[in-house]
N, C-alpha and C positions, 0 to 999 in steps of 0.2 A: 504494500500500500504506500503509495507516494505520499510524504510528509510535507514537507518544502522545507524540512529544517537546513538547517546548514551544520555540516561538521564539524569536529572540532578541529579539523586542518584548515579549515577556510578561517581559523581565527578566533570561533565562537567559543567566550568565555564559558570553563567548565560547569562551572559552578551555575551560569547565566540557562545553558544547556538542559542543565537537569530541573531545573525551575520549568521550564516551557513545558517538556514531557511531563511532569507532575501537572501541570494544569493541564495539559491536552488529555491525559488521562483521566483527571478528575471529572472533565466536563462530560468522556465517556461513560466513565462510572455511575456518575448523575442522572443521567437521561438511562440508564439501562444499554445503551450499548456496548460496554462490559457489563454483563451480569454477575449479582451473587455467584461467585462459586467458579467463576471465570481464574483459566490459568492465566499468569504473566510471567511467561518466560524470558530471560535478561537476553540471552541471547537476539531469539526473536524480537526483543523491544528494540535491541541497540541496533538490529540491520532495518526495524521500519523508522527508526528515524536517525539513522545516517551518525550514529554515535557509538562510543567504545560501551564498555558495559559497565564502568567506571560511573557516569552519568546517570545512567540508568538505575542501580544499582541506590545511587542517593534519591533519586525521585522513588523509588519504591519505601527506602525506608523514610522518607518524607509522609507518605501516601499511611505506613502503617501506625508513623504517631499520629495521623490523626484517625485512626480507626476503619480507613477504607479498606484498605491490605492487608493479609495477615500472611508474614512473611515466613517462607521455609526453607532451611538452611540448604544453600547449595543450588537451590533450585528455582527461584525468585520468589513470588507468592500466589494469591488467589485475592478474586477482590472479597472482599469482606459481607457478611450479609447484615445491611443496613435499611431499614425497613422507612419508608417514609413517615410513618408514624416517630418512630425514632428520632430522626431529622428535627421533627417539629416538637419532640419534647425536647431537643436538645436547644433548639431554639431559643423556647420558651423560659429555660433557668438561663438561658445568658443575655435573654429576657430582662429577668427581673436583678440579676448582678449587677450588669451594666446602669439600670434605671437607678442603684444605689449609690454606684460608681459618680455618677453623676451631679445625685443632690448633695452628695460631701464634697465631690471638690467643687462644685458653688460657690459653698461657702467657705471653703479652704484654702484657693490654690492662690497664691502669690500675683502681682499684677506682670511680673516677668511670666508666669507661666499662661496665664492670659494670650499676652501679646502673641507666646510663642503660639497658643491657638489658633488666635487669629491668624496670623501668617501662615500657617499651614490650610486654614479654610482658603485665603484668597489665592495660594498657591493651587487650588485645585483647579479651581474656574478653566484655567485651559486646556486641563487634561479633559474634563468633560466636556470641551468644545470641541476637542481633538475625540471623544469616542475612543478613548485608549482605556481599554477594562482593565490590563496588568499593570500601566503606571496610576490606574486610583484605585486599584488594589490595594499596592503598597500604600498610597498615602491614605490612604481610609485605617490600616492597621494603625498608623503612626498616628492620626488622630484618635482614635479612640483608645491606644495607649498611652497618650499624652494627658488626657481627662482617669484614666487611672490613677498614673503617677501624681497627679495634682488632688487625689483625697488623702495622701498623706498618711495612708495607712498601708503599709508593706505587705502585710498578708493580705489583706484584700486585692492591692494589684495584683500579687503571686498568683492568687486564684483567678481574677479575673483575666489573667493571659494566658493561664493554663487550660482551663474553658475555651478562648477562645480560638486556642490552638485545635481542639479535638472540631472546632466549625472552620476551620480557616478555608479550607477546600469550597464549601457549600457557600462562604461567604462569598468567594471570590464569583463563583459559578452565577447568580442570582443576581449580579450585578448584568449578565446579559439579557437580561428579558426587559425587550419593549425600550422606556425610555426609565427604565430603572436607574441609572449611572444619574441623569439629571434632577429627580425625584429623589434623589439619595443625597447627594448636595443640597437639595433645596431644604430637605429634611435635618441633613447639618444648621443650615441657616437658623433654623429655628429653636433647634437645640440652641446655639451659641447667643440668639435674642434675651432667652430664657436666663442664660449667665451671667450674659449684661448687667440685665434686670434684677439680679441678685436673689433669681425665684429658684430656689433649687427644686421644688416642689412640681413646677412647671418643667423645666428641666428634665425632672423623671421623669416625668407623664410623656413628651416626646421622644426620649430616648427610648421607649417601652415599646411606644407606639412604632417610632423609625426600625425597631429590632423585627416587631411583628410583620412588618410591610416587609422585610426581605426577607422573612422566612414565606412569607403570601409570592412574592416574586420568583421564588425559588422552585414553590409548588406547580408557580406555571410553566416554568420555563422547564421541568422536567415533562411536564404533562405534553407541551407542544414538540417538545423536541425528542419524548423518547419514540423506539421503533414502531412505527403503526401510527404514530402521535398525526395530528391535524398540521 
């Protein structure tokens, strides 16, 4: 199956590599077109997308911390069996983490860690102009680890990014349906109004609500894109 990746002789960063394939798989895995119970042979991954096994090899155990893969020694893995119900409980408690995450650093975080917020919301604006799902991937983790680390409580962060490691895949995936990408921004928007305002209370309430709408976005975007899908 023709990839269009590039190899790693053409120059493409290893590391950069094994990221792509961990998302191109993901987005497989989501929709059902790797199934439950599916083999992922290293071998056979690294010749469909033009990469040593090295690469491959970390996107798999990328794929298994967060629960999609379950890796076997020697022989790569299988994808995981993850039940959409599952998905959306998991959703649901990073859900209500994040919605706490948010009304403490309200009223916590320093006016440096502020700024830095904001800068990172107006840093986004182009990526969503530009329709690039893996660079507001990245800056969507960094916002919403940014509002962790600003409630000031350590174990609460630890937990909220260890959550939201076991969704990172499904996060990233749900950012492709429809005009999700600019309705996820706008949804930032109003989280950060909320901060302003000194409502941490408000604050929760949309961050609950921003959480729920991409796991709703996620359910579609498996729905129209898996096999047989509309």
């Amino acid at each position: 199956m023709a990839s269009g990746f590039e190899t790693e002789d053409d120059g493409d960063d290893r590391g950069l590599l094994s990221d792509r394939i961990r998302n191109a798989l993901t987005d497989e895995i989501a929709t059902g077109t790797l199934a439950a119970g599916a083999a992922l042979d290293e071998q056979q991954l690294a010749d469909r997308f033009g990469a040593s096994r090295t690469p491959v090899r970390e996107a798999l155990r990328q794929l298994a911390a967060g629960g999609l893969v379950e890796l076997r020694a020697r022989r790569g893995g299988v994808v995981a069996r993850m039940t959409p119900e599952r998905i959306m409980e998991m959703f649901e408690t990073v859900a209500e983490i994040e919605a706490v995450c948010v009304r403490l650093a309200t009223y916590r975080m320093t006016p440096l860690e502020r700024s830095h917020l904001i800068e990172l919301h107006d840093l986004s604006q182009p990526i969503v102009e530009a329709g690039n799902f893996d660079a507001y991937d990245s800056f969507n983790r960094q916002f919403h680890e940014a509002i962790y680390h600003a409630t000031h409580n350590g174990f609460l962060a630890e937990q909220a990014i260890a959550v939201r490691n076991r969704l990172n895949a499904f996060r990233r995936t749900q950012l492709r349906q429809g005009e999700r990408l600019r309705r996820s921004r706008d949804e930032h928007e109003a989280i950060m109004q909320a901060i302003a305002e000194g409502d941490g209370e408000m604050a929760s309430r949309r961050m609950r609500a921003h959480m729920l709408n991409a796991a709703t976005s996620l359910s579609r975007f498996i729905e129209t894109n898996k096999p047989g899908g509309v």
